[in-house]
N, C-alpha and C positions, 0 to 999 in steps of 0.2 A: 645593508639590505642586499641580499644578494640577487642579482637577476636571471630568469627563465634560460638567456643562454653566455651566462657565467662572464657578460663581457657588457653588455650596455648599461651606463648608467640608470640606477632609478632615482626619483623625485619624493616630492610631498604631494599624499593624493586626497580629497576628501572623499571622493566617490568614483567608482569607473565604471565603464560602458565598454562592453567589448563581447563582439558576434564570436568569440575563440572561447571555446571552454576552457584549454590549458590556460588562459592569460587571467580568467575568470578566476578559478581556482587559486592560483601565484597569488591574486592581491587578497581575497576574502584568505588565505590562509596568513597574509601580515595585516588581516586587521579592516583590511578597506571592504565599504560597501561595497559589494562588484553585484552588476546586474546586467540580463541582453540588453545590449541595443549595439547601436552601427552609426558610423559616421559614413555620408556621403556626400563626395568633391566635384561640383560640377566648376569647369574652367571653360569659359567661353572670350576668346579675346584677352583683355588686359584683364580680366573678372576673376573670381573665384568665391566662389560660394560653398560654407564648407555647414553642413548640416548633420545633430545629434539628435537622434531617435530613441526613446525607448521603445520595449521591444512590442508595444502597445502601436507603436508608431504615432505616439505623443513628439512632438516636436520641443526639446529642450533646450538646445541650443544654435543657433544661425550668424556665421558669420560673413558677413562679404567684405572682401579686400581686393584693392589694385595690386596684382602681379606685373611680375618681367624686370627689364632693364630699366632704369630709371634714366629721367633724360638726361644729358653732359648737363653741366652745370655753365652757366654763362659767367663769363670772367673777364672784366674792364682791363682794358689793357692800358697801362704806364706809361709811362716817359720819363727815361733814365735821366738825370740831371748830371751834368759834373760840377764838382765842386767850384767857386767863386774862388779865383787866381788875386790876390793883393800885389801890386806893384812895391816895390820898394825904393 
C-alpha cells in the first residue's frame, strides 16, 4: 500500500473517518469505506478523552484513558548473604 506522503506506514482498515478530503479519497480509492467525520481529544489532567463523530455528529466511538508518566515502580530491597565458610 502505498502511502499519501510516500513514507508512513499503512494498516488494515475496515472503515475511515476523516474531516481531509485528500486522506478521504487515498482510502475509498484502496477499497475502504471513508466517510466525514472528525476525532476530538480533549486532555484535562492525567485524562484524555478521545472522541469519533460522524459527520451527522453521531457519536461512534469514545475513549477515555489515563495519560503521562507512570508512577516508579516500588522495589523491596535485599539483603546480600555471603556464602556459609566450612571449617576444615
Amino acid at each position: 500500500m502505498d502511502p499519501p506522503d510516500g513514507e508512513t506506514p499503512g494498516g488494515w482498515w475496515t472503515h475511515y473517518l476523516a474531516s481531509s478530503e485528500r486522506v478521504r479519497r487515498y482510502a475509498a480509492a484502496r477499497g475502504v469505506p471513508a466517510a466525514i467525520g472528525e476525532t476530538r481529544l480533549d486532555l484535562r489532567g492525567d485524562q484524555l478523552i478521545a472522541e469519533t463523530r460522524a459527520a451527522d455528529g453521531t457519536l461512534l466511538i469514545r475513549v477515555t484513558a489515563r495519560v503521562g508518566t507512570p508512577a516508579p515502580r516500588r522495589t523491596t530491597a535485599t539483603t546480600a548473604t555471603s556464602p556459609a565458610t566450612t571449617a576444615s
